[in-house]
C-alpha positions as CSV (number, residue, x, y, z in Angstrom):
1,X,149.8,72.9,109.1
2,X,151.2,73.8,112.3
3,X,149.4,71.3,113.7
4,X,150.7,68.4,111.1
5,X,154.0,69.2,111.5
6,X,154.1,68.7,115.2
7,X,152.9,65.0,114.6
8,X,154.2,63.9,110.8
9,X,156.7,63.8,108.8
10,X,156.6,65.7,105.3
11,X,157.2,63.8,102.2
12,X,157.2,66.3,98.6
13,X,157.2,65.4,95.3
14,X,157.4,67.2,92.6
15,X,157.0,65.0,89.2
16,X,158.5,66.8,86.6
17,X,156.6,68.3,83.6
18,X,153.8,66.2,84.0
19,X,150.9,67.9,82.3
20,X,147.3,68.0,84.3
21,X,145.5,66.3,81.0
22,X,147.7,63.1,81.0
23,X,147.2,63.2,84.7
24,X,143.7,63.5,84.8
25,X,143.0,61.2,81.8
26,X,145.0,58.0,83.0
27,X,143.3,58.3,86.9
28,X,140.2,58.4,85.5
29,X,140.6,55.5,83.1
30,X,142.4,53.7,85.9
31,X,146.0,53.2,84.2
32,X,147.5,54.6,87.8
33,X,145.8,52.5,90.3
34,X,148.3,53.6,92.9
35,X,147.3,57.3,92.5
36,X,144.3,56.2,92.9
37,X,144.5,54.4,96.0
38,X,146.0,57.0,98.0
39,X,143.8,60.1,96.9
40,X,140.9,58.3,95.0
41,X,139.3,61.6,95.2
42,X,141.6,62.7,92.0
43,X,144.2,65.3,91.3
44,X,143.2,68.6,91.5
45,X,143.8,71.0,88.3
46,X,146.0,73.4,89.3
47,X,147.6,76.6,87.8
48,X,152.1,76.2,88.3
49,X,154.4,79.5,89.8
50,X,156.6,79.0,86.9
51,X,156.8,77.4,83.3
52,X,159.8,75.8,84.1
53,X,161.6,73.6,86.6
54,X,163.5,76.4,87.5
55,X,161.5,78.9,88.5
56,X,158.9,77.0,89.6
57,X,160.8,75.0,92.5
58,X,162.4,78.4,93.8
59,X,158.6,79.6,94.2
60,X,157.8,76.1,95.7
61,X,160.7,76.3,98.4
62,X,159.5,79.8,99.3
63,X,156.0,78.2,100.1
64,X,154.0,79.1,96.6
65,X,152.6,76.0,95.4
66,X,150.5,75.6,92.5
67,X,147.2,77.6,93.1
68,X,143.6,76.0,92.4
69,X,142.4,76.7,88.6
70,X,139.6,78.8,89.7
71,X,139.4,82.2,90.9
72,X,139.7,83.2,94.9
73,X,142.6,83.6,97.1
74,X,143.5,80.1,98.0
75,X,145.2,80.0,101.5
76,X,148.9,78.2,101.5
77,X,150.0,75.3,103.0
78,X,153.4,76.8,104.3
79,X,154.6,80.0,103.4
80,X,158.2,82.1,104.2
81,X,156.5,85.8,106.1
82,X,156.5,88.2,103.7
83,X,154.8,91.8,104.3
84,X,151.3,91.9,102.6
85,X,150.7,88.8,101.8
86,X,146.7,87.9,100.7
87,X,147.5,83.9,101.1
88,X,148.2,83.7,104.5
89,X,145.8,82.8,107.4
90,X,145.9,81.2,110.8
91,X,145.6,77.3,108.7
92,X,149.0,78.6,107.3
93,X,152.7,77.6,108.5
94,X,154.7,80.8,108.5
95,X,158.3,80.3,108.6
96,X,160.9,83.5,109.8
97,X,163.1,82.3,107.3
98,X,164.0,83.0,103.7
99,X,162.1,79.5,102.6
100,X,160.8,76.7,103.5
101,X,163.3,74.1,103.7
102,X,165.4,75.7,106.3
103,X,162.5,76.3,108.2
104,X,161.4,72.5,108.7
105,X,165.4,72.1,109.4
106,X,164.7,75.0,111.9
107,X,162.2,73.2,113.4
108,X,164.1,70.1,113.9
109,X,163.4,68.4,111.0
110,X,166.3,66.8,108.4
111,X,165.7,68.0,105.1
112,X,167.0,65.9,102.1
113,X,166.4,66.3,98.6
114,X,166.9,64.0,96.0
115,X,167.3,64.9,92.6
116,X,166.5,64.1,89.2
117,X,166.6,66.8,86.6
118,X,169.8,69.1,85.7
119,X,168.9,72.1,87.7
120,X,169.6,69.2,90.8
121,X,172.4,67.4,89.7
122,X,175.1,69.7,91.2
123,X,177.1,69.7,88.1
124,X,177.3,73.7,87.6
125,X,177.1,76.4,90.0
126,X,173.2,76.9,89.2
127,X,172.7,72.9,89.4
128,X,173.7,73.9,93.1
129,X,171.4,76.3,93.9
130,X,168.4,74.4,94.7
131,X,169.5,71.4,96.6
132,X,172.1,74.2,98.5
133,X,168.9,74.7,100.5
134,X,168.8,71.0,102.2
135,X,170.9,69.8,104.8
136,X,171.7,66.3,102.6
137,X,171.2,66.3,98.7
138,X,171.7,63.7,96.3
139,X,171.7,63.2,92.8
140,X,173.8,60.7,90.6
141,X,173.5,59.9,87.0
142,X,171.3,57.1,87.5
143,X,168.5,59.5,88.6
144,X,168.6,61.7,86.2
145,X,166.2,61.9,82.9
146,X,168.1,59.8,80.5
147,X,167.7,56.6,82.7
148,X,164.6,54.6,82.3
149,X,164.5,53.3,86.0
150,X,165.2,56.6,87.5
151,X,162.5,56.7,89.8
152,X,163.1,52.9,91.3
153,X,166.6,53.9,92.1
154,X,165.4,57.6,93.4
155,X,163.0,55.7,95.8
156,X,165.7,53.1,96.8
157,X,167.9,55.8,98.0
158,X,164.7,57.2,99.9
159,X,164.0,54.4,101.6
160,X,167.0,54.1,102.7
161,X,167.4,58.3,103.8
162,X,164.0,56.9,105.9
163,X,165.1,54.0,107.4
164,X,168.6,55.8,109.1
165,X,165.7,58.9,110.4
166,X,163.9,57.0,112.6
167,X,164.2,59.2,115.6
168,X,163.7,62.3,113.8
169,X,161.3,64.1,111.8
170,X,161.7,64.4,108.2
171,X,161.1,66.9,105.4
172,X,162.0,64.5,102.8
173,X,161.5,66.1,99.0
174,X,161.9,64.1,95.2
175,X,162.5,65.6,92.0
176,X,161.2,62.5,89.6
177,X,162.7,62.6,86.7
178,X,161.3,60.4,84.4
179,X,158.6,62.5,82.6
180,X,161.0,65.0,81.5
181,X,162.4,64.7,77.8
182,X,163.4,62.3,77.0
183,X,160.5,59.9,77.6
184,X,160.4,57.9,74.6
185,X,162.3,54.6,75.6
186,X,159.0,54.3,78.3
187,X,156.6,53.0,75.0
188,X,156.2,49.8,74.4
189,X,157.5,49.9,71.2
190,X,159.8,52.4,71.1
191,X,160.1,54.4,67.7
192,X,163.2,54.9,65.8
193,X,163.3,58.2,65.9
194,X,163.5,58.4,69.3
195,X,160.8,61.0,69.1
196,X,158.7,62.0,73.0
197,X,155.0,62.2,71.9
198,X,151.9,62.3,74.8
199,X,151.8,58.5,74.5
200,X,155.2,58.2,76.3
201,X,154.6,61.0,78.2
202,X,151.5,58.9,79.8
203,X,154.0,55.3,79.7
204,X,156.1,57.4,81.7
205,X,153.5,58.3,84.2
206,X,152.5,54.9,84.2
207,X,155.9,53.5,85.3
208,X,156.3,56.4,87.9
209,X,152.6,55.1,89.7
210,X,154.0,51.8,89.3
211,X,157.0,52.4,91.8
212,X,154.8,54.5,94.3
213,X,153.9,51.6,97.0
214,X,157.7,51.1,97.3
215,X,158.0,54.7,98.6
216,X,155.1,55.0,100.8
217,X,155.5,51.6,102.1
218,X,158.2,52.6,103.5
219,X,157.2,56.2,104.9
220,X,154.4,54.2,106.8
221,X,156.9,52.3,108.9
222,X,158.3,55.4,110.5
223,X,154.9,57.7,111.5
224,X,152.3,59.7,109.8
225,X,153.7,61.6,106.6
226,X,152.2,64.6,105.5
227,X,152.4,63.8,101.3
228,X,152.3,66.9,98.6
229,X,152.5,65.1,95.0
230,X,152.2,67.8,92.0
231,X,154.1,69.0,89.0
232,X,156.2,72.1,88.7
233,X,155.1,72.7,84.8
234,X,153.6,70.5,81.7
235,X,154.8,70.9,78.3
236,X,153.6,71.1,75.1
237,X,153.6,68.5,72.1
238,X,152.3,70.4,69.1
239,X,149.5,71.3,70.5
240,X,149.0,75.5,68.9
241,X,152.3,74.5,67.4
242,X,154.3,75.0,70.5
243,X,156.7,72.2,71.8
244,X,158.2,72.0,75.3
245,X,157.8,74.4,77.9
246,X,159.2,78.1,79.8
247,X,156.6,79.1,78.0
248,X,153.0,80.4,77.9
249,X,150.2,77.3,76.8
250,X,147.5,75.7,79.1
251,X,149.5,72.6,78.7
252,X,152.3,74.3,80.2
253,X,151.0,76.1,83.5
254,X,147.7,73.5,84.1
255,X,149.1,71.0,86.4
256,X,148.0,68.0,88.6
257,X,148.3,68.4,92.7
258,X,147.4,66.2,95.8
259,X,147.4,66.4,99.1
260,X,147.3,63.7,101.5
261,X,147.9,61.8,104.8
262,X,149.6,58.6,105.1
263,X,148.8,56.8,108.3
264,X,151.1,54.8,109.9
């Protein structure tokens, strides 16, 4: 990583509670050929820092992504220096900061952050918190989780934060919205009751892989882009009878991750 970062920009995207199962399922039955396309090796199954948005971002921007579902000590991709860490190696980027984001701002890089859920939307004192940590933030209501094309106008507003960064390296970082609660209105036939099931929560996934060339089309105009795609925490339909998340079911901490380069 300290390699990458003298040569790419960073491009990170979290896609909110998106569970590893619906992940997994739709790439391998090929509903998200876009996925696909760009890491056809599949998502990995990974275990999230936190069961909620929450928590598991403040991890993320302090360099603790989601860990490989299987036992080890898995080496991270950035990490703030902190005394006694087991996760660290020479393959790591260790920042002297308190996290991550004003290290790549440290190191020359803007860092924007465009939001999508509430704990983004600088509404309240702790929707600041989090995107207090980038040099620009955004959020506005038509990113947030009750609009159905919230990801088409996130990635608008992207391309548009990539186009006026040409001569500068970027640390650009997405909340997407559109699997959180509410989902419903992504079915095809939307039921009455407004209810979110794991159908919409796959229609929703669906949409989001529909908008991804938009995004990277555009980061492959400017140079090569380091891309971390993963979710910060599922949630739960029924399943044990527990609903939602922030709390503790497989389908709550087992999320989807992938790393990869985009060449210019």
């Amino acid at each position: 990583m300290n390699e990458v970062v003298e040569q790419m920009d960073i491009l990170f995207l979290t896609l909110d509670t998106l569970r590893f199962d619906v992940a997994d399922k739709l790439f391998h039955t090929d509903q998200t050929p876009n996925f696909k396309h760009y890491f056809p090796e599949g998502w990995e199954k990974c275990h999230a820092p936190g069961s909620f948005t929450f928590a598991s971002h403040q991890a993320f921007f302090a360099g603790f992504l989601p860990t490989p579902a299987y036992p080890g000590r898995h080496t991270r991709l950035f990490a703030a220096n902190f005394a006694g860490s087991e996760t660290t190696s020479s393959q790591t980027l260790i920042f002297e900061t308190p996290d991550i984001v004003s290290g790549f701002r440290q190191k020359g890089f803007k860092t924007v952050c465009i939001g999508g859920v509430g704990f983004f939307n600088k509404k309240t004192a702790l929707g600041n918190v989090l995107p207090a940590l980038f040099e620009e933030s955004y959020w506005t209501e038509k990113y947030g989780v009750t609009e159905k094309l919230s990801t088409t106008y996130q990635f608008e507003k992207a391309i548009e934060i990539i186009h006026s960064t040409q001569k500068q390296p970027l640390f650009l970082f997405i909340n997407v919205s559109a699997l959180h609660q509410p989902n419903w209105f992504y079915a095809d036939s939307p039921n009455e009751n407004k209810e979110d099931t794991i159908e919409t929560h796959e229609a929703a996934l669906k949409y989001v892989d529909s908008q991804m060339p938009l995004l990277l089309s555009a980061l492959k105009l400017k140079r090569d882009t380091f891309c971390i795609i993963c979710s910060d925490h599922g949630t739960a339909y029924g399943e044990d009878g527990f609903f939602g998340h922030r709390l503790g079911h497989p389908t709550v901490w087992e999320v989807p991750m992938a790393t990869f380069i985009l060449k210019k």
